[in-house]
py3Dmol code that shows the C-alpha trace and the ligand (Angstrom):
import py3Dmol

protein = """\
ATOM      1  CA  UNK A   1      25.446  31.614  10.022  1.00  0.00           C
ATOM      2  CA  UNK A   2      25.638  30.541   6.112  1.00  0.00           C
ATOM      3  CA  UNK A   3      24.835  27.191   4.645  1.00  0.00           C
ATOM      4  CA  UNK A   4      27.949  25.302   3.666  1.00  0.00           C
ATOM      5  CA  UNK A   5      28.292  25.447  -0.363  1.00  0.00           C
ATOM      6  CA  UNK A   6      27.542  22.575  -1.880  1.00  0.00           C
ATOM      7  CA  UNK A   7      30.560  21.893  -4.240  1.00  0.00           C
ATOM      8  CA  UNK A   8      30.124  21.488  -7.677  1.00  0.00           C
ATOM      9  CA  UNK A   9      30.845  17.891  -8.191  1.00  0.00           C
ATOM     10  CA  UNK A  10      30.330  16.236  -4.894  1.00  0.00           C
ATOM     11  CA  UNK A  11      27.814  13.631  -4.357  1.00  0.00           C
ATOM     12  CA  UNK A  12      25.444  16.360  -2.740  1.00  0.00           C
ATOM     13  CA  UNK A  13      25.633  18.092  -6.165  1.00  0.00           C
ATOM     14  CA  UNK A  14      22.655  17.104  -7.796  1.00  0.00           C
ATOM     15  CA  UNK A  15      24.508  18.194 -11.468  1.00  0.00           C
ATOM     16  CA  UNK A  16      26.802  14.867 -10.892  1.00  0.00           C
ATOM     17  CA  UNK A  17      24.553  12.636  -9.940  1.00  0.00           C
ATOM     18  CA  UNK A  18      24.798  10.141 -12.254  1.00  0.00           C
ATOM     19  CA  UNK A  19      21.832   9.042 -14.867  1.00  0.00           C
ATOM     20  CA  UNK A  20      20.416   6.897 -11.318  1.00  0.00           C
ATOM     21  CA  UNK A  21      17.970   9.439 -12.225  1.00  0.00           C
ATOM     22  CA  UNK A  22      16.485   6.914 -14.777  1.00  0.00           C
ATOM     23  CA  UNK A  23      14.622   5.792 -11.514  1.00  0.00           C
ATOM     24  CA  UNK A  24      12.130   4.640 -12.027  1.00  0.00           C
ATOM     25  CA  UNK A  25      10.363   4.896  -8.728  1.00  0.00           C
ATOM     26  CA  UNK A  26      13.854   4.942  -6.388  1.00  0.00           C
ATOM     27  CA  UNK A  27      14.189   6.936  -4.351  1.00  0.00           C
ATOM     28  CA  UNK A  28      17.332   5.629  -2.464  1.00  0.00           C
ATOM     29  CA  UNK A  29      20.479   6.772  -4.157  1.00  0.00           C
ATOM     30  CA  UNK A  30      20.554  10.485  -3.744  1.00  0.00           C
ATOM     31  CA  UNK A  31      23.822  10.580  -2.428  1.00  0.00           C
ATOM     32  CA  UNK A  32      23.217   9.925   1.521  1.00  0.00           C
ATOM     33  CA  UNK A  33      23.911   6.379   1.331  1.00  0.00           C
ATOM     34  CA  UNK A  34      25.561   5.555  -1.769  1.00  0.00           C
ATOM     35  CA  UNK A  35      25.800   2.126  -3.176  1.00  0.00           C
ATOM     36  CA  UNK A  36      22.058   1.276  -1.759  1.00  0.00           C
ATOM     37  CA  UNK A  37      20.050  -0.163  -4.291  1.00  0.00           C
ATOM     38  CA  UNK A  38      16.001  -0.859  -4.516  1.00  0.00           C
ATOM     39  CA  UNK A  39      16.075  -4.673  -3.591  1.00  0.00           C
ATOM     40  CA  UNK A  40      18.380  -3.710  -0.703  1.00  0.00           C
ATOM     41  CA  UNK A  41      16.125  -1.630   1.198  1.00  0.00           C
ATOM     42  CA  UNK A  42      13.239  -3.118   0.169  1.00  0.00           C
ATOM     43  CA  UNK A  43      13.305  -7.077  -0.199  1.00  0.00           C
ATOM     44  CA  UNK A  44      12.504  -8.503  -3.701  1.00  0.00           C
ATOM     45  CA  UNK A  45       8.853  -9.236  -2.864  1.00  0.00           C
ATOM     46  CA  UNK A  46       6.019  -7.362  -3.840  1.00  0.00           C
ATOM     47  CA  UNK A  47       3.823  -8.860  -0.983  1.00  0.00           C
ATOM     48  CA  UNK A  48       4.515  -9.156   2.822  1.00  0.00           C
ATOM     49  CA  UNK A  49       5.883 -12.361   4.563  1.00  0.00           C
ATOM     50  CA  UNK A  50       4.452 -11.159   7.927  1.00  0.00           C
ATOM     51  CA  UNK A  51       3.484 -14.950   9.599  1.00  0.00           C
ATOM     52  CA  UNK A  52      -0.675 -15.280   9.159  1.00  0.00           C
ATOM     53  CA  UNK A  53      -0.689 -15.515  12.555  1.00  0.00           C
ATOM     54  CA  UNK A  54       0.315 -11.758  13.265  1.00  0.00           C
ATOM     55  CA  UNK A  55       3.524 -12.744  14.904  1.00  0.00           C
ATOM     56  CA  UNK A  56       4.143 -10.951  18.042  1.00  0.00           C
ATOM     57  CA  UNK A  57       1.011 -10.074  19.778  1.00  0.00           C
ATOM     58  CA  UNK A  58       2.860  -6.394  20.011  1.00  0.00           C
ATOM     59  CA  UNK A  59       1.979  -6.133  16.512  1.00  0.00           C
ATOM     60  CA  UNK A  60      -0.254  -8.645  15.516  1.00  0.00           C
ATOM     61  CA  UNK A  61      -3.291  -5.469  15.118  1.00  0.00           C
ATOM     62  CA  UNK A  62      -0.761  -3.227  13.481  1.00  0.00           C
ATOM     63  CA  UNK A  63      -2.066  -2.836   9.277  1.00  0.00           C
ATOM     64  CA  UNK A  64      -1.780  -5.756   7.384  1.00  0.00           C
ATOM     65  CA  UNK A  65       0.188  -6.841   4.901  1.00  0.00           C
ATOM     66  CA  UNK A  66      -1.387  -8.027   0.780  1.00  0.00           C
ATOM     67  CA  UNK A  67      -1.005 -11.110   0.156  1.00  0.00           C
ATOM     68  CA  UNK A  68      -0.111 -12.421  -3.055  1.00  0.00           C
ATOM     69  CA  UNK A  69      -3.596 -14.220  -3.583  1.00  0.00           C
ATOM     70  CA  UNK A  70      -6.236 -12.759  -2.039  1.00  0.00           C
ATOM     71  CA  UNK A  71      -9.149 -15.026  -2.481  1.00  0.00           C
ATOM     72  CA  UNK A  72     -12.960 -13.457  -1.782  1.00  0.00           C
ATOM     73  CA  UNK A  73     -13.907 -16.844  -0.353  1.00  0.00           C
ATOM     74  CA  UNK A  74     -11.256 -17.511   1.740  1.00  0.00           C
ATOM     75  CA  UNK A  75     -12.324 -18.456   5.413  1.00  0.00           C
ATOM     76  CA  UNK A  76     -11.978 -16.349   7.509  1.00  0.00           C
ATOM     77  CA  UNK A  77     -10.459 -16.297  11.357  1.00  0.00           C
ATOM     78  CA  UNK A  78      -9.532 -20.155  11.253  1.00  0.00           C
ATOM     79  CA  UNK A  79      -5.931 -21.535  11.618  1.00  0.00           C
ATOM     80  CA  UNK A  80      -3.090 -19.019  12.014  1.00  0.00           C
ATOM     81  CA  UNK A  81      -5.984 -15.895  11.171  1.00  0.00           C
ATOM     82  CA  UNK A  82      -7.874 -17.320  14.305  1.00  0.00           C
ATOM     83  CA  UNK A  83      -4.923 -17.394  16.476  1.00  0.00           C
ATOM     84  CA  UNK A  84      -4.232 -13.345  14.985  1.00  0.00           C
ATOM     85  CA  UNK A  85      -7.106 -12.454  15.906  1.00  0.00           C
ATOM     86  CA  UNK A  86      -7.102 -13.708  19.466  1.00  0.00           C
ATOM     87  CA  UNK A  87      -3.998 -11.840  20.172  1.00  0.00           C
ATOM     88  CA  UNK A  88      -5.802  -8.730  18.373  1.00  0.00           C
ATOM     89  CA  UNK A  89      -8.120  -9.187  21.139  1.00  0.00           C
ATOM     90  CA  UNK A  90      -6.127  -9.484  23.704  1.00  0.00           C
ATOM     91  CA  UNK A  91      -4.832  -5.673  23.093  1.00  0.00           C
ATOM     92  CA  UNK A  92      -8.064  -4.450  23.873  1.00  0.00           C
ATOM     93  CA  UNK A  93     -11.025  -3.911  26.082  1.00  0.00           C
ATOM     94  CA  UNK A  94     -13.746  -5.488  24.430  1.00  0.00           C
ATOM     95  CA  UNK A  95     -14.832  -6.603  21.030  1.00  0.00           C
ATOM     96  CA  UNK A  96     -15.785  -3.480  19.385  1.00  0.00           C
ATOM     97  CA  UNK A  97     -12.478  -2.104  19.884  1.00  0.00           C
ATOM     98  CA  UNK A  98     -10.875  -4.681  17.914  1.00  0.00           C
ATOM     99  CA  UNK A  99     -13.206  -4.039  15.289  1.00  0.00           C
ATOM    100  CA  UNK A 100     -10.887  -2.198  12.356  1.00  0.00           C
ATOM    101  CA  UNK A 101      -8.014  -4.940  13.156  1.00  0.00           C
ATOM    102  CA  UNK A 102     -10.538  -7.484  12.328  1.00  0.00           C
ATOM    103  CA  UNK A 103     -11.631  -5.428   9.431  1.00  0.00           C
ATOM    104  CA  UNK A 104      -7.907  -5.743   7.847  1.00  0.00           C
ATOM    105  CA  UNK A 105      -7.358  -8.964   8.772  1.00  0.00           C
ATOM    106  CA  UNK A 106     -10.489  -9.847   6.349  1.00  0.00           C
ATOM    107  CA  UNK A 107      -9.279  -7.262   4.045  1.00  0.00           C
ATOM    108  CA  UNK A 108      -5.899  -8.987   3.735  1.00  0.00           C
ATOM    109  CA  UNK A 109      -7.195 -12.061   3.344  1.00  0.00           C
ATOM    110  CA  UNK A 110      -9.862 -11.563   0.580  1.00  0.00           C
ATOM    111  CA  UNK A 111      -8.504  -8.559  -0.614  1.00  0.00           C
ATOM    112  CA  UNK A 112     -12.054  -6.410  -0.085  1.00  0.00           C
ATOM    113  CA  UNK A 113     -15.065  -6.087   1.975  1.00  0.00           C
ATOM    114  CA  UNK A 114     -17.998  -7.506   0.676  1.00  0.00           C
ATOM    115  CA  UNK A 115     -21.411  -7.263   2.476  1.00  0.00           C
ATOM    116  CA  UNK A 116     -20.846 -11.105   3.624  1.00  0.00           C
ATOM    117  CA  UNK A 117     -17.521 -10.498   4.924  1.00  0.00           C
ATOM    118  CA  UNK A 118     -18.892  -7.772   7.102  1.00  0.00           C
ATOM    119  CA  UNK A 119     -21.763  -9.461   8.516  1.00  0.00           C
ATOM    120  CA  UNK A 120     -19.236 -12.291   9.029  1.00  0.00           C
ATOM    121  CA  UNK A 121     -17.020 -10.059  10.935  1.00  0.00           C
ATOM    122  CA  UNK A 122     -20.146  -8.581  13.175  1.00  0.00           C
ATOM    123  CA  UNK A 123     -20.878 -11.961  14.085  1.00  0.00           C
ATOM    124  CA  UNK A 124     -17.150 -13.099  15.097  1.00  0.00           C
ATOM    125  CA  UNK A 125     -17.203  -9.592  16.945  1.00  0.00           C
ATOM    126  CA  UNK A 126     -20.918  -9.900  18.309  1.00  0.00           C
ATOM    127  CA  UNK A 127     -21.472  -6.607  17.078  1.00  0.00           C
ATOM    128  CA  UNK A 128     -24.662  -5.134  15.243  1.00  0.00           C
ATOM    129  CA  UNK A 129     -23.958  -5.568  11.351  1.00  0.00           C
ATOM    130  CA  UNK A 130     -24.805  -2.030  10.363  1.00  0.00           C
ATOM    131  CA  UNK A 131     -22.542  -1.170  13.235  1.00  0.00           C
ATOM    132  CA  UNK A 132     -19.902  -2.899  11.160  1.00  0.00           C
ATOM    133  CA  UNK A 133     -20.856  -1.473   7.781  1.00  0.00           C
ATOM    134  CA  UNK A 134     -21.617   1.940   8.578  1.00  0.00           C
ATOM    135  CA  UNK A 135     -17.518   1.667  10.191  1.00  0.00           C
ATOM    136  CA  UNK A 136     -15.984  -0.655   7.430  1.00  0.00           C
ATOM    137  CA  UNK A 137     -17.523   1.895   4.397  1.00  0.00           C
ATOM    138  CA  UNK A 138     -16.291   4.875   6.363  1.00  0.00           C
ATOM    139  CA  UNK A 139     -12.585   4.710   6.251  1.00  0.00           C
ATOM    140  CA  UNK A 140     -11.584   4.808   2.572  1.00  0.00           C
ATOM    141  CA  UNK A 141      -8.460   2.527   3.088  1.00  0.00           C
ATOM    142  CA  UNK A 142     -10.654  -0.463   3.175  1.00  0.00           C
ATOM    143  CA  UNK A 143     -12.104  -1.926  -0.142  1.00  0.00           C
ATOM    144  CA  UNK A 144     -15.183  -2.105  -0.566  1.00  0.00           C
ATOM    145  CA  UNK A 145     -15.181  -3.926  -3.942  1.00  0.00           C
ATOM    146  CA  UNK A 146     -12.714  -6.599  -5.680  1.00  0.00           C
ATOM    147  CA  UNK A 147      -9.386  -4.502  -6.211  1.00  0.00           C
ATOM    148  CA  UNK A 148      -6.598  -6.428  -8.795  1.00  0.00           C
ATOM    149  CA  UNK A 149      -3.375  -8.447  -7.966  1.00  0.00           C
ATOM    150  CA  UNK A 150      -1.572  -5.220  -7.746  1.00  0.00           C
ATOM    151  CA  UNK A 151      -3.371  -2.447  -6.060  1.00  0.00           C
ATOM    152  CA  UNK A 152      -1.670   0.915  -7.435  1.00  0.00           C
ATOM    153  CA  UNK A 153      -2.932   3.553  -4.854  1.00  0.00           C
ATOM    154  CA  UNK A 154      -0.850   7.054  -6.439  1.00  0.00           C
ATOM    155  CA  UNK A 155      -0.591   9.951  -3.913  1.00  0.00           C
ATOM    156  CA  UNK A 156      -2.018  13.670  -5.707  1.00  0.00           C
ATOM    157  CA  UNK A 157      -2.258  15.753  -2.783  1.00  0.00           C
ATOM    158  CA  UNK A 158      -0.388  19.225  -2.301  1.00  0.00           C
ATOM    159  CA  UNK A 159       3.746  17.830  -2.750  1.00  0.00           C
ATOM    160  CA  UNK A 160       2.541  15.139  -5.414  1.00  0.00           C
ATOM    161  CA  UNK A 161       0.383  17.011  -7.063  1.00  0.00           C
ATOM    162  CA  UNK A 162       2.944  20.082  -7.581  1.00  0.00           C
ATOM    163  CA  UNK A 163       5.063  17.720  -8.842  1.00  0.00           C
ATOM    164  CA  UNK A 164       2.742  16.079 -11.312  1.00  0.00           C
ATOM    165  CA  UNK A 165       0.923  13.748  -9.359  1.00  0.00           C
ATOM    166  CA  UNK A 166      -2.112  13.942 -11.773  1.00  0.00           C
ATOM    167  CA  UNK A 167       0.146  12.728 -14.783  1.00  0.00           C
ATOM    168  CA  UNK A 168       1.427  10.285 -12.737  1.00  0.00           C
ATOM    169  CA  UNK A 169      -2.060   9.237 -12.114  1.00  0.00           C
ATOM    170  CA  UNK A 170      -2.925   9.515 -15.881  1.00  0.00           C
ATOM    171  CA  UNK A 171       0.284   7.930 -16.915  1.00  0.00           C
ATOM    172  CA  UNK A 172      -1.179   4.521 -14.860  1.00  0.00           C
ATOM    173  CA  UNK A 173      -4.865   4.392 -15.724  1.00  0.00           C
ATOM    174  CA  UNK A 174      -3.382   4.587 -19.872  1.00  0.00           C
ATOM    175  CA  UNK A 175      -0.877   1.934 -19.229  1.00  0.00           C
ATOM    176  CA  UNK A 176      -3.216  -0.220 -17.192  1.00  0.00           C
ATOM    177  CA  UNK A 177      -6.362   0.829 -19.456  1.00  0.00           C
ATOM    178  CA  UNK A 178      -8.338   1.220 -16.128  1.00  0.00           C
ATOM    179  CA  UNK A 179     -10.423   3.930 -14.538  1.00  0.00           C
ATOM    180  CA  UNK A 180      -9.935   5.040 -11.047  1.00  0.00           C
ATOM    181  CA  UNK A 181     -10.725   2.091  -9.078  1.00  0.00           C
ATOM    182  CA  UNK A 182     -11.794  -0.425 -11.467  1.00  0.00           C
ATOM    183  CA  UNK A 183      -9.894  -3.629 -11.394  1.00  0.00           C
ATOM    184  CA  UNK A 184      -8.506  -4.447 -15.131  1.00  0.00           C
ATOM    185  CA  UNK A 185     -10.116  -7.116 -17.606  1.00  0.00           C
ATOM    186  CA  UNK A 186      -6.918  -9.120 -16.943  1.00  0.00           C
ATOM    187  CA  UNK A 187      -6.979  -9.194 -12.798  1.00  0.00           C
ATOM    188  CA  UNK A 188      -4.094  -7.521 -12.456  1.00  0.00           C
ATOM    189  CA  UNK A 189      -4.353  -3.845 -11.712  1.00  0.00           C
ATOM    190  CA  UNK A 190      -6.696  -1.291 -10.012  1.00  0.00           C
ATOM    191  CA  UNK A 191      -5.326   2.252  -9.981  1.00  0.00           C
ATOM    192  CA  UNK A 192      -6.752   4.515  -7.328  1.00  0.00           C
ATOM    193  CA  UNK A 193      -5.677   8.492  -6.436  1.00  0.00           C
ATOM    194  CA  UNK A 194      -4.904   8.340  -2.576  1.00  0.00           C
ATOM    195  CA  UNK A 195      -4.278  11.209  -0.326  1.00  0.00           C
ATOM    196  CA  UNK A 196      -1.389  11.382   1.192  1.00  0.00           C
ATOM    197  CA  UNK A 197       1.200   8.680   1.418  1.00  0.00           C
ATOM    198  CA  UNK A 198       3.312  10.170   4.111  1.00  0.00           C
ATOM    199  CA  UNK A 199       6.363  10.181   1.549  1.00  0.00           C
ATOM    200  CA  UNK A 200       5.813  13.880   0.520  1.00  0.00           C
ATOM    201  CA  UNK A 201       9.719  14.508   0.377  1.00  0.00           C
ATOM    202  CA  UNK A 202       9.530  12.278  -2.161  1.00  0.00           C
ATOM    203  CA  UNK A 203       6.842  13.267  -4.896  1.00  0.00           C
ATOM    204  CA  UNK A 204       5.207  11.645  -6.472  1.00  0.00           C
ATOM    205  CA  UNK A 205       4.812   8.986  -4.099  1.00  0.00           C
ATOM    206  CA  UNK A 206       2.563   5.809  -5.369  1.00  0.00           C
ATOM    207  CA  UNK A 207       2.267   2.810  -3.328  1.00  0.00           C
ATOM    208  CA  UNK A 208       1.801  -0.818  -5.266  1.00  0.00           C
ATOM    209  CA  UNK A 209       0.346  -3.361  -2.734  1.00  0.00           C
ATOM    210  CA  UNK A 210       2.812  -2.714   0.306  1.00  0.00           C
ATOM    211  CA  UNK A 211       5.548  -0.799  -1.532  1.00  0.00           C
ATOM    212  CA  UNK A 212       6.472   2.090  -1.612  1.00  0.00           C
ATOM    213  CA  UNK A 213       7.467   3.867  -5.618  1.00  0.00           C
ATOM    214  CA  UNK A 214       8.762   7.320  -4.769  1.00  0.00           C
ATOM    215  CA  UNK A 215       9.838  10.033  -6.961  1.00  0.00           C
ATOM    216  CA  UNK A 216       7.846   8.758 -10.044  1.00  0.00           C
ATOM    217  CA  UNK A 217       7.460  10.480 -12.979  1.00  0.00           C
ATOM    218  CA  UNK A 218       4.905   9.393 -16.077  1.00  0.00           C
ATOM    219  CA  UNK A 219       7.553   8.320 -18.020  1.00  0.00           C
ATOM    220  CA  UNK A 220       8.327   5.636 -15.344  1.00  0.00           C
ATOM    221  CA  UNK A 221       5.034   3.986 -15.180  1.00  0.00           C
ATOM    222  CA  UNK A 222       5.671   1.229 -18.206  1.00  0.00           C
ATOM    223  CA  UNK A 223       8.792   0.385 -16.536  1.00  0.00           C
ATOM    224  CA  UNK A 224       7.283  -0.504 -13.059  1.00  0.00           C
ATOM    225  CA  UNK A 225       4.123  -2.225 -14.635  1.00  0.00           C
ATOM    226  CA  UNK A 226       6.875  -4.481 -16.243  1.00  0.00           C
ATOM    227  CA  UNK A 227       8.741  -5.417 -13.575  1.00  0.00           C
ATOM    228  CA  UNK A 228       5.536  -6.090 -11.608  1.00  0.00           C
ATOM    229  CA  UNK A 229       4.789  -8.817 -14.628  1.00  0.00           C
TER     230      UNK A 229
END
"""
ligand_1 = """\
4
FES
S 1.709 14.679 -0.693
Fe 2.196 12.820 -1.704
S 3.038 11.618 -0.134
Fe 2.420 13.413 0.908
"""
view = py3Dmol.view(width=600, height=400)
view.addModel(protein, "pdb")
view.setStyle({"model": 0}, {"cartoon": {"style": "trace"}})
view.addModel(ligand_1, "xyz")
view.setStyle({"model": 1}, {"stick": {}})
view.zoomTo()
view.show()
């Protein structure tokens, strides 16, 4: 059986689509769902509005969202983030299991693990403290130093990275005047290269805080470091 043509023209016809293509980072318009637009699908915020609490305890472990001011002294598992984590607990069987929720939920709040924070959370948990590092410094999601307002995490593996994932990359660190993982003079930015961002249909993927930038190109970057400003 033969593929239906696409006709020249039509909204599938990637020759007409119109100059939408000046993205920058959109994904949305490509002719499935016309008329959707970037605020639509994603909210105007740049940070979550989950409730501190964790809402639901259905979800209340699931990953966390950034806030918008992530404070490294911040005190942790009191008020709403104590509540959270008792329903984290809840989910499962004992303490250590409940470990990497507890993780993020210190993450979210101070925006990185420091050596405190862990041995803070190995004491909440009653867990051995190297226990606690030796987990919290092997999953690469979780900071490990102070990352900027706006964590730019840009995907180069196989898709990306065919599609020029490494400019991309190169394209942020000039515009932000940061090397990989260093957090700018300013506060504001720490650009990291991150495998996989599950959005490989839609290369190159880059993910600022919680949000998602897909199809971005180099040329893009100045344009989304503006509107993040
Ligand atoms: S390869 Fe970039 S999102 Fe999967």
């Amino acid at each position: 059986m033969s593929a239906t043509p696409i006709r020249a023209g039509s909204e599938y016809d990637p020759s007409s689509w119109p100059e939408a293509r000046e993205n920058p980072g959109f994904a949305g318009d490509t002719g499935e769902f016309p008329g959707l637009d970037e605020d639509g699908v994603r909210g105007l915020s740049y940070v979550g509005e989950r409730p501190a609490d964790g809402g639901h305890a259905s979800v209340a472990g699931t990953l966390p969202y950034q806030v918008a001011t992530r404070d490294p002294e911040a005190p942790l598992f009191v008020g709403p983030y104590e509540e959270r984590l008792e329903k984290v607990l809840g989910r499962y069987p004992d303490r250590q299991a409940a470990l990497l929720p507890a993780l993020h939920l210190a993450h979210e709040l101070r925006g990185y693990l420091s050596p405190q924070t862990m041995d803070e959370v190995a004491e909440k948990l009653q867990l051995p403290p190297a226990y606690v590092r030796g987990v919290a410094s092997f999953y690469t999601m979780y900071n490990l130093a102070p990352v900027g307002k706006y964590l730019i995490q840009v995907c180069t593996n196989i898709s990306c990275n065919l599609c020029g994932g490494d400019a991309v990359l190169e394209s942020f660190l000039k515009h932000t005047g940061t090397e990989p993982g260093e957090m700018s003079a300013n506060g504001l930015w720490t650009v990291m290269e991150v495998e996989c961002l599950g959005a490989c249909g839609f290369p190159t993927a880059v993910q600022i805080n919680e949000r998602y930038f897909e199809n971005v190109r180099p040329e893009d970057v100045p344009a989304i470091l503006e509107r993040l400003t």
